[in-house]
C-alpha positions, 0 to 999 in steps of 0.5 A: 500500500503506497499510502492509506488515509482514514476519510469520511465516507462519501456517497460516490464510495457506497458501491465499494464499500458494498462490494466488501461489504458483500466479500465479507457477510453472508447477510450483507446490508444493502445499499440503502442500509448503508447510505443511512450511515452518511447521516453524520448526525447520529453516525460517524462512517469512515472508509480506508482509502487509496486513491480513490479505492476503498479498502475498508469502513467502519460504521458507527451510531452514537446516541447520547454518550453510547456509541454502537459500531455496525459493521466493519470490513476489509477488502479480503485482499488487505486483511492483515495489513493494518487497515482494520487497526487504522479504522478503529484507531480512527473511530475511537478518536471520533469517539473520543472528540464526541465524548462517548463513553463507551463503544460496543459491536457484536462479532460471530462467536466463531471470528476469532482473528475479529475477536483478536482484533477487538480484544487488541484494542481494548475491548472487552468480551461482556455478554453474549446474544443467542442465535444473533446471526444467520447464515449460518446461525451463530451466537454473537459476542457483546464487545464493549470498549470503555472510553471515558 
C-alpha cells in the first residue's frame, strides 16, 4: 500500500464499500442500509482509502454518550495489513472528540482473528446474544470498549 488515509465516507464510495461489504457477510446490508450511515448526525462512517479505492469502513451510531459500531470490513485482499487497526484507531478518536463513553459491536462467536482484533484494542468480551446471526446461525459476542 503506497499510502492509506482514514476519510469520511462519501456517497460516490457506497458501491465499494458494498462490494466488501458483500466479500465479507453472508447477510450483507444493502445499499440503502448503508447510505443511512452518511447521516453524520447520529453516525460517524469512515472508509480506508487509496486513491480513490476503498479498502475498508467502519460504521458507527452514537446516541447520547453510547456509541454502537455496525459493521466493519476489509477488502479480503488487505486483511492483515493494518487497515482494520487504522479504522478503529480512527473511530475511537471520533469517539473520543464526541465524548462517548463507551463503544460496543457484536462479532460471530466463531471470528476469532475479529475477536483478536477487538480484544487488541481494548475491548472487552461482556455478554453474549443467542442465535444473533444467520447464515449460518451463530451466537454473537457483546464487545464493549470503555472510553471515558
Amino acid at each position: 500500500m503506497a499510502h492509506m488515509e482514514i476519510i469520511d465516507a462519501s456517497e460516490n464510495q457506497l458501491s465499494q464499500i458494498l462490494k466488501i461489504e458483500s466479500e465479507c457477510f453472508s447477510c450483507p446490508w444493502t445499499h440503502e442500509q448503508l447510505a443511512l450511515q452518511l447521516d453524520k448526525s447520529c453516525h460517524i462512517f469512515l472508509a480506508a482509502a487509496e486513491g480513490e479505492t476503498v479498502l475498508g469502513y467502519v460504521g458507527m451510531m452514537h446516541v447520547l454518550d453510547e456509541g454502537y459500531i455496525s459493521n466493519i470490513a476489509v477488502s479480503a485482499a488487505l486483511r492483515r495489513c493494518h487497515v482494520a487497526d487504522a479504522l478503529l484507531a480512527a473511530l475511537e478518536a471520533r469517539a473520543r472528540e464526541k465524548r462517548l463513553s463507551f463503544i460496543s459491536l457484536e462479532v460471530r462467536d466463531s471470528n476469532t482473528s475479529a475477536r483478536r482484533l477487538y480484544e487488541k484494542h481494548g475491548f472487552e468480551e461482556v455478554g453474549r446474544r443467542a442465535r444473533y446471526y444467520e447464515k449460518p446461525a451463530e451466537d454473537a459476542i457483546i464487545c464493549t470498549k470503555w472510553i471515558n
